[in-house]
C-alpha positions in Angstrom: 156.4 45.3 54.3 152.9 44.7 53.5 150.4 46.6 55.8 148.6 43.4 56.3 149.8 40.2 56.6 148.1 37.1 54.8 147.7 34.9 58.1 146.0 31.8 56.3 148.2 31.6 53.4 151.6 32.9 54.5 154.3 29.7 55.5 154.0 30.0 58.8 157.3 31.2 60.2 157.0 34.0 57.7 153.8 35.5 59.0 155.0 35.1 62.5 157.4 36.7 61.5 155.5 39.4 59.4 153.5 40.1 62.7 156.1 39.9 64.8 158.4 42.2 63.9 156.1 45.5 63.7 155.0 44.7 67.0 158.4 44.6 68.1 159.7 47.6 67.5 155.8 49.0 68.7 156.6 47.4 72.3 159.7 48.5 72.5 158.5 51.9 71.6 156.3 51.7 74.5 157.9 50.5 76.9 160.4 53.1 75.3 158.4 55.6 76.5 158.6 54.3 80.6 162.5 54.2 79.9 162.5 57.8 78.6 160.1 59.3 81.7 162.4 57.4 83.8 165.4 59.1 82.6 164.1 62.8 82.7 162.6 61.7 86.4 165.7 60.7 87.5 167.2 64.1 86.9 164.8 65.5 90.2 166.2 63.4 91.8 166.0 60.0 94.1 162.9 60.8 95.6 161.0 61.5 92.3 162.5 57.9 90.8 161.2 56.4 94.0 157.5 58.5 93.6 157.4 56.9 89.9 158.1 53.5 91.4 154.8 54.3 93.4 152.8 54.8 90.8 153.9 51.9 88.2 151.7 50.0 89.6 148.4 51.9 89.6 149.5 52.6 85.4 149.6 48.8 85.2 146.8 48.0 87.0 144.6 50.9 84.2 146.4 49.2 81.4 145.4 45.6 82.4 141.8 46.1 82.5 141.8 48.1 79.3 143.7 45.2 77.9 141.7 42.6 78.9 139.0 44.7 76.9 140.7 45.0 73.9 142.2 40.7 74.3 138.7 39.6 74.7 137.7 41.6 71.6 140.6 40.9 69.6 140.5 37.7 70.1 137.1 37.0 68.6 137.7 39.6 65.7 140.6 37.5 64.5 138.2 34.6 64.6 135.3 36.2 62.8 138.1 37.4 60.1 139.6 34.1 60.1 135.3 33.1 58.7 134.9 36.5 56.4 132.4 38.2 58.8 134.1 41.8 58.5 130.5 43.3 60.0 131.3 41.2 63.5 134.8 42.3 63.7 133.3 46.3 63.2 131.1 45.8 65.7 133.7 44.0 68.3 135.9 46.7 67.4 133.6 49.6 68.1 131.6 48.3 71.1 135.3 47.7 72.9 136.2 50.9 72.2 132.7 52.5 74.4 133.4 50.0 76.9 136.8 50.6 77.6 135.6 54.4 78.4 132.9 53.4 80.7 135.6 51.3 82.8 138.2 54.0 82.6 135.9 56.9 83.5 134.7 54.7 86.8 138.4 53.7 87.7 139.3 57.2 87.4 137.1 59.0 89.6 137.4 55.4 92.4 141.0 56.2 92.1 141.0 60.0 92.8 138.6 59.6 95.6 140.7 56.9 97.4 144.6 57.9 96.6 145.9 58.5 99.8 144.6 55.3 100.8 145.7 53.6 97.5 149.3 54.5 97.8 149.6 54.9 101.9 149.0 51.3 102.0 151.8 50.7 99.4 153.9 52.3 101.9 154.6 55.5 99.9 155.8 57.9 103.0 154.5 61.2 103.4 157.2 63.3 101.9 156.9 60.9 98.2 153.2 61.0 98.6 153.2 64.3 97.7 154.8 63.9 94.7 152.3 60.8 93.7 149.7 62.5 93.9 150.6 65.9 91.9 151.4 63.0 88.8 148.4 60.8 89.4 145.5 63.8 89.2 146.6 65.2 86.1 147.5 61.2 85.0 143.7 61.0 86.0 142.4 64.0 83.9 143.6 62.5 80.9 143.6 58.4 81.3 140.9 58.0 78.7 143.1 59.5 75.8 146.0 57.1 77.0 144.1 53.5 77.1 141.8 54.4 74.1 145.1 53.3 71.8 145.5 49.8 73.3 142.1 48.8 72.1 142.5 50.4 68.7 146.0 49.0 68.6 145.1 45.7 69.6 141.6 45.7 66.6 144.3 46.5 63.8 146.1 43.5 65.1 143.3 41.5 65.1 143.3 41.5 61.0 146.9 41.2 60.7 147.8 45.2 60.6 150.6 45.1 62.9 152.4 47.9 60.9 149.8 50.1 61.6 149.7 49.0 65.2 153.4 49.2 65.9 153.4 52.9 64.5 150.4 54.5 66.4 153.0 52.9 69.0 156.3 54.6 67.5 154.3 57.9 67.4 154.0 57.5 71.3 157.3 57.2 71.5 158.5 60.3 69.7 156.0 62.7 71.1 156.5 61.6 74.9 160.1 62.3 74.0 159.8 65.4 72.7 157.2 66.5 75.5 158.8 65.0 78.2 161.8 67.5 78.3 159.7 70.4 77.6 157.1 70.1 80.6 159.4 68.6 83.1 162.1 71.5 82.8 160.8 74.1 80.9 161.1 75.5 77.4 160.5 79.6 76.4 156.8 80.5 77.7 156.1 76.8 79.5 157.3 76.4 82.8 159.3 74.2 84.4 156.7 71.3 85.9 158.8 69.5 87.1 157.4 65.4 88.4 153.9 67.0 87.3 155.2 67.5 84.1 155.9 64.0 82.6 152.1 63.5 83.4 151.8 66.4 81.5 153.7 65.3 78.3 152.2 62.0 78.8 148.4 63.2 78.1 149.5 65.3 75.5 151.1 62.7 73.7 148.0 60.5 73.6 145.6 63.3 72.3 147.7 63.4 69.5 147.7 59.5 68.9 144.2 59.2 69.3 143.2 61.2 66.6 145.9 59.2 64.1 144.5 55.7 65.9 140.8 56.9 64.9 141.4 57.9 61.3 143.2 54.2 60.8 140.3 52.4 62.3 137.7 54.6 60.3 139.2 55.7 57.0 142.1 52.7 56.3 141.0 49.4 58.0 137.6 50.6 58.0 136.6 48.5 61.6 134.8 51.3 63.3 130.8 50.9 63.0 129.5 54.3 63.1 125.7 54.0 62.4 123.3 53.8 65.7 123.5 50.8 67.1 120.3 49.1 69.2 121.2 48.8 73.2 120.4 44.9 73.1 122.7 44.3 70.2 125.2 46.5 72.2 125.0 44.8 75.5 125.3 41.4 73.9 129.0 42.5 72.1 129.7 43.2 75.9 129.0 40.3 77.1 131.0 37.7 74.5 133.8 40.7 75.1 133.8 40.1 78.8 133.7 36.7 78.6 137.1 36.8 77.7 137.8 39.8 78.5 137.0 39.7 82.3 139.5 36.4 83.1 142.4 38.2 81.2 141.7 41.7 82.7 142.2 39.6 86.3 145.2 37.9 84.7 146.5 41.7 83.8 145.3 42.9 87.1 146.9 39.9 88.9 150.6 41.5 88.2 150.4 45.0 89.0 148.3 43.8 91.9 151.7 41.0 93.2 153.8 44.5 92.0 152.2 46.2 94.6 152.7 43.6 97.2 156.3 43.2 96.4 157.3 47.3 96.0 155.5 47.2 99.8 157.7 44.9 100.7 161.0 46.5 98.7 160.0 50.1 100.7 160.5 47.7 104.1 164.4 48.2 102.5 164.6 51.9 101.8 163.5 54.5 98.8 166.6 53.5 97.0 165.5 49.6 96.8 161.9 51.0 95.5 164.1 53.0 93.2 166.3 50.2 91.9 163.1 47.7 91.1 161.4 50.4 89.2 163.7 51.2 86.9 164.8 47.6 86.5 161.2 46.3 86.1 161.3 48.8 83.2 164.4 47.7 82.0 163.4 44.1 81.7 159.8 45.1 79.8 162.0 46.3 76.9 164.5 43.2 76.8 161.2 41.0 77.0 159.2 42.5 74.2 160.7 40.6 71.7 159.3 37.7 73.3 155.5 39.4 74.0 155.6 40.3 70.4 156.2 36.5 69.5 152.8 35.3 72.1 151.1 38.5 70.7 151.7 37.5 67.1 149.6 34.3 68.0 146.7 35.4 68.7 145.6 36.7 65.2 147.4 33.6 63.9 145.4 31.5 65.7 142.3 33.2 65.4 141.9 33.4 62.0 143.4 29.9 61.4 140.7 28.4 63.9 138.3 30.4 61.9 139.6 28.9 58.8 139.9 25.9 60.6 143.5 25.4 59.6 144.4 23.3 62.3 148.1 22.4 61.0 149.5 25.7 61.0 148.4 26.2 64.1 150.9 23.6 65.4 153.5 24.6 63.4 153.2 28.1 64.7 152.7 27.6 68.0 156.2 25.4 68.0 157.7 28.3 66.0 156.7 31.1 68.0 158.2 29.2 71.5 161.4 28.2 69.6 161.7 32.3 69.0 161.0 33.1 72.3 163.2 30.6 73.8 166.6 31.7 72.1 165.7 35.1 72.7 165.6 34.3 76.4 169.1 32.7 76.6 170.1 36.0 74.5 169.2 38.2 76.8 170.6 36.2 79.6 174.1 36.6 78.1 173.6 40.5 78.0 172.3 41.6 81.1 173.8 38.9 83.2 176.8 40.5 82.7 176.2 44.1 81.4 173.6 46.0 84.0 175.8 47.3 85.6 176.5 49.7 82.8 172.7 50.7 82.4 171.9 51.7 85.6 174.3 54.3 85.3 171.9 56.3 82.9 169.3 56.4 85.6 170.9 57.0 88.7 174.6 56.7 90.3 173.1 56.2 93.9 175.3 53.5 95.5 173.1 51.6 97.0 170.6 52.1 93.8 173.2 50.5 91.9 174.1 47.7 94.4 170.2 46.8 94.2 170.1 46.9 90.7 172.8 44.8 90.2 171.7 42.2 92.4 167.7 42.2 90.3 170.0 41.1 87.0 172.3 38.9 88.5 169.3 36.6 89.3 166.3 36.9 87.2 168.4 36.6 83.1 168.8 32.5 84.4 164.7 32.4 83.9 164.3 34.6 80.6 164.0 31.2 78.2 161.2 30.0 80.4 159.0 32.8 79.9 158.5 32.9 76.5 156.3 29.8 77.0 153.9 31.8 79.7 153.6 34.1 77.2 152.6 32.2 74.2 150.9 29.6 76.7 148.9 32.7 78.5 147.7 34.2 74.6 147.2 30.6 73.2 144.5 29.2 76.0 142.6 33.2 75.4 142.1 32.2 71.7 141.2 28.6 72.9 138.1 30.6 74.7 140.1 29.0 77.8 140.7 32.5 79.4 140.2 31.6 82.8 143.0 28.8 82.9 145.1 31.7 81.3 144.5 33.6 84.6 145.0 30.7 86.8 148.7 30.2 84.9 149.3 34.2 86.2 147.4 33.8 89.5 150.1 30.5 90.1 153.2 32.7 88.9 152.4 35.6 91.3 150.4 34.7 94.7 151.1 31.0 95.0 154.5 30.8 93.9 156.1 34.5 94.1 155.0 36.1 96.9 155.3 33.8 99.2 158.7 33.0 98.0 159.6 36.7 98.3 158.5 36.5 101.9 160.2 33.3 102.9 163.4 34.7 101.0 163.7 38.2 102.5 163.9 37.4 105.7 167.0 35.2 104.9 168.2 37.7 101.7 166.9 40.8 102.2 166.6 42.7 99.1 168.0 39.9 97.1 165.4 37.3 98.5 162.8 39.1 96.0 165.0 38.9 93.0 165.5 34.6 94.0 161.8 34.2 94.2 160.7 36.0 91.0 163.2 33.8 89.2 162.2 30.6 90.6 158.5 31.8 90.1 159.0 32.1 85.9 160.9 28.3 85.6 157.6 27.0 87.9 155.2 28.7 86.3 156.5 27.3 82.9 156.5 24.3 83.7 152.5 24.6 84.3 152.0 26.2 81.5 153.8 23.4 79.9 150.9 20.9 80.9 147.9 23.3 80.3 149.4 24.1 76.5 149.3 20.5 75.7 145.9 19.8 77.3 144.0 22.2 75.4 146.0 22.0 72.0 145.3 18.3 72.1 141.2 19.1 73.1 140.9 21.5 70.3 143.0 20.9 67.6 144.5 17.4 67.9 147.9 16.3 68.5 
């Protein structure tokens, strides 16, 4: 395959396709690497599964403000390489790149300063706390190196280098793989780590991908500016970043945030029902990347065919990317409607971990083919520079339709009453996004 994909000239299913696919196996390599720390975390035991439950949540919440960084950016690099201005997209690319540092380095040091506070109220007891926190500080130490990636990732994207993308992502994979292992139990002169130790293997892993990242961006794509640049020219990249950026960082916030809330409520039942959600939510990010890869595929499509102003294909790859997505989703309802109960057993063979677990897949596969249109919908309205209506389709799917659902239902279900209302919240939800899509595509690009 081509390191770059022709977006403007490609037929369209074929450079969906061509973008796709990269960034498929790239997502599943990362959520790969969530599957694979599970596993080795589930050897210590219940309690350390239940500890990395904790902490999902605070990962998410780092990754969806750096990725709201590197959407906003994205998105107008793809535009202004959609028009041939190759010096806009180098300094969109670049300026990102400092400004997702800033943000990281203040979240960091806000985090470490408030952490029994953070996870306390998430109703991590005291015995798991301990275990949060010897993760989260070295996690800490090293959270620039992991988020400086996404952005890089998501500026080779931008001009249709997916391959690239998809490998610095495959590269994660393998080295938290290796590591993993090593620092968690131990290998010749390196001790046994233990919990501490998949931090460990995870900030290792992402000093070594940097350094690949930064010689793609400099030497191959050549996207990095690396002359001087004046403050005001600086500060004015930040600000048409944010503007996007900001409304899809709160639409990325928005879900480890309704995480939070519902793993608070989940602890109401037990460690093991903490446990169970974790490694399911994980389990669900893989099947579902197929889907993301489809809505993530748009947004360089789009771009540079607004750019180009190419308004045809845009239809014609918008219908094709949800027609992908959608019989994805009724695949994946076939397999793990009726095959989790064989994949819990690699994580854990708790009885009541198990029982949970089964209960999370015997709901949510009947709303799989609906969220393939939040995706796309959520990626499309960004490029449309509608980026706070994209927030307000997560902001719906989460605290006005989720949580209060999982509220409602517990009390009559328990456990299961969560599992009920995040279905119902994805068919709901896409039937919103259903109306906003239309609206906008109409407003823009015609009918």
């Amino acid at each position: 395959m081509k390191s770059r994909t022709n977006i403007l000239k490609e037929k369209e299913s074929k450079a969906i396709m061509q973008l796709s696919l990269p960034m498929m196996y790239g997502f599943l390599s990362v959520v790969g690497v969530s599957l694979v720390d599970a596993f080795f975390i589930g050897k210590l035991g219940t309690h350390a599964l239940a500890a990395f439950g904790f902490i999902f949540p605070l990962i998410m919440f780092f990754n969806g403000i750096i990725l709201g960084v590197a959407n906003g950016a994205s998105a107008l690099s793809a535009r202004a390489f959609g028009a041939g201005d190759i010096k806009s997209v180098r300094r969109l690319t670049t300026d990102a790149i400092m400004l997702g540092i800033c943000i990281t380095f203040i979240l960091s040091i806000i985090t470490y300063l408030f952490d029994d506070l953070i996870f306390t109220s998430l109703g991590a007891p005291p015995e798991i706390l301990i275990l949060i926190k010897e993760y989260v500080h070295i996690w800490l130490l090293g959270s620039i190196f992991v988020v400086f990636p996404m952005i890089g990732n998501n500026a080779m994207t931008a001009i249709g280098n997916t391959k690239s993308a998809a490998n610095v992502m495959l590269l994660v994979l393998l080295f938290n793989t290796i590591f993993d292992p090593i620092f968690i139990f131990g290998l010749g002169p390196i001790p046994a780590l233990g919990f501490r130790g998949a931090a460990v293997a995870t900030i290792a892993s992402r000093i070594f991908i940097v350094i690949i990242a930064l010689y793609i961006l400099i030497k191959k794509d050549k996207i990095i500016d690396l002359s001087l640049p004046k403050i005001k020219d600086v500060l004015n990249s930040w600000k048409d970043i944010l503007y996007i950026g900001l409304p899809n960082a709160l639409t990325n916030i928005i879900l480890p945030l309704g995480f939070s809330i519902i793993t608070h409520l989940a602890s109401y039942y037990g460690k093991e029902a903490v446990a169970a959600l974790s490694v399911a939510e994980r389990i669900e990010s893989l099947a579902l990347t197929v889907m993301m890869s489809f809505a993530v595929a748009m947004s360089p499509f789009i771009g540079q065919n607004l750019g180009a102003k190419q308004f045809g294909r845009i239809k014609t790859g918008l219908r094709k990317s949800i027609q992908y997505s959608t019989y994805w989703g009724a695949f994946l309802f076939l397999v793990l409607f009726f095959f989790s109960d064989k994949l819990i057993l690699i994580f854990n063979n708790d009885p009541i971990v198990i029982q949970h677990f089964r209960s999370y897949f015997n709901f949510l596969p009947f709303s799989y083919p609906f969220l393939g249109y939040i995706f796309v919908t959520g990626v499309t309205l960004n490029v449309f520079k509608k980026p706070f209506h994209s927030a307000i389709l997560t902001l719906t799917r989460v605290f006005i339709v989720y949580i209060p659902l999982a509220y409602l239902f517990t009390s009559l279900m328990q456990v299961d009453g969560i599992f009920l209302a995040s279905m119902l919240a994805n068919i709901i939800t896409s039937i919103f996004g259903f109306y906003l899509l239309k609206k906008y595509r109409k407003k823009i690009i015609g009918e």
